[in-house]
C-alpha positions as CSV (number, residue, x, y, z in Angstrom):
1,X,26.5,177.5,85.1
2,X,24.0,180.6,86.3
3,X,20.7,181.0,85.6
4,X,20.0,179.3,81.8
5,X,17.1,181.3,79.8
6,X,15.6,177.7,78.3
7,X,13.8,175.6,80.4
8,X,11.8,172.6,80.0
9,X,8.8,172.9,78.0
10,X,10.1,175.6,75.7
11,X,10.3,175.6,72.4
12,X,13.0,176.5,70.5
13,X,15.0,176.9,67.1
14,X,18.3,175.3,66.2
15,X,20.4,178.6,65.1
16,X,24.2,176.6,64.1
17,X,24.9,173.2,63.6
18,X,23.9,170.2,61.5
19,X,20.6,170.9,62.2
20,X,20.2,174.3,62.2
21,X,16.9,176.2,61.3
22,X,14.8,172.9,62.8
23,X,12.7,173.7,65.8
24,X,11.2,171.5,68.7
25,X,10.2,171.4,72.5
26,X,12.8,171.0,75.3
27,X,12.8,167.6,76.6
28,X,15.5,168.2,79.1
29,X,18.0,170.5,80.3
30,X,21.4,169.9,82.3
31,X,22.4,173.0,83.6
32,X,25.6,171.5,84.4
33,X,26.8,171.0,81.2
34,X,24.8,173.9,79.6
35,X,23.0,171.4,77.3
36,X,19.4,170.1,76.2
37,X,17.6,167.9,74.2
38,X,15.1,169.1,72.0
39,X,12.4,166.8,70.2
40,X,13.8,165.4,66.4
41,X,17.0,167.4,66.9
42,X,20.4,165.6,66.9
43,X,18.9,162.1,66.2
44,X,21.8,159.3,67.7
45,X,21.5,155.6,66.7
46,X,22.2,153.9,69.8
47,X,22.7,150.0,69.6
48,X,21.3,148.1,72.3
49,X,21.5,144.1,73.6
50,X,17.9,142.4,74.9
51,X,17.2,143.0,78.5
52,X,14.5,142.8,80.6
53,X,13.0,146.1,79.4
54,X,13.6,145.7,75.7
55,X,13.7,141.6,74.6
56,X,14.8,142.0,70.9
57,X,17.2,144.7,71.9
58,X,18.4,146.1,68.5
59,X,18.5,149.7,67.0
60,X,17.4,153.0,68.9
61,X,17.2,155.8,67.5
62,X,17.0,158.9,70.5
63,X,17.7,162.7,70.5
64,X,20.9,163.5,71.7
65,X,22.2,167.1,73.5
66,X,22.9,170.2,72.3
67,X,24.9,173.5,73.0
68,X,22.3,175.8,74.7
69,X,24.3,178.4,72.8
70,X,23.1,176.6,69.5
71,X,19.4,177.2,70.5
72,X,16.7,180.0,70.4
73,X,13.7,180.8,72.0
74,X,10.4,180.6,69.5
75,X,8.1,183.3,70.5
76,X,4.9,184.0,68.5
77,X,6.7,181.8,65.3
78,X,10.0,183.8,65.6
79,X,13.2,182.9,67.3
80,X,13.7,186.1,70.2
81,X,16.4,186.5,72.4
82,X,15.3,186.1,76.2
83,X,16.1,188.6,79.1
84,X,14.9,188.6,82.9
85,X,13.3,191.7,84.6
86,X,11.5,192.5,87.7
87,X,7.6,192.3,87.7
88,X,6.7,193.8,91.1
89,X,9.2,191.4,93.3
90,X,9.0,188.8,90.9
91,X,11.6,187.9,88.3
92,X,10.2,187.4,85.2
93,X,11.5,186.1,81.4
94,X,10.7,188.7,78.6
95,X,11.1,188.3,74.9
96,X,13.1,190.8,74.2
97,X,12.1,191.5,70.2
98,X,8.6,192.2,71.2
99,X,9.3,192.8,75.5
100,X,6.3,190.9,76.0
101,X,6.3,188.5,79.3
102,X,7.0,184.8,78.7
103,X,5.9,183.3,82.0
């Protein structure tokens, strides 16, 4: 996978899917897979036996991946499409609905 326009941190909106039009921060990316996890989007239930870490073991409930395809940048409240340009040398991220610089 090349360069992926979400990173860590971001926040973003859920554009398709089951839970589409929810937003959230990126907990992770795998830019292997061309996935991430975002906060209280695509809750699993994972079932768990005790260990050391969790002694009742039980019911988990945990965000699971999604498609970075199914995701959009949030930029001033409004999901924006992302492009990179050149700031001096450096390689920037831009909104591209307002062309403002993200970071």
């Amino acid at each position: 996978m090349s360069m992926l326009k979400i990173k860590k941190g971001d926040t973003v909106k859920v554009i398709a899917g089951k839970d589409k039009d929810k937003e959230g921060k990126v907990t992770a990316v795998n830019h292997k897979t061309g996935r991430v996890v975002v906060e209280g989007v695509n809750m699993l239930t994972k079932h768990t036996k005790p260990s050391a870490a969790n002694q009742n073991g039980g019911i988990i409930h945990q965000e699971g991946p999604v498609d970075i395809s199914n995701v959009m940048y949030v930029h001033k409240g409004k999901a924006t499409r992302v492009g990179f340009k050149m700031d001096g040398d450096k390689k920037v991220r831009y909104a591209k609905s307002t062309g403002e610089v993200i970071d």
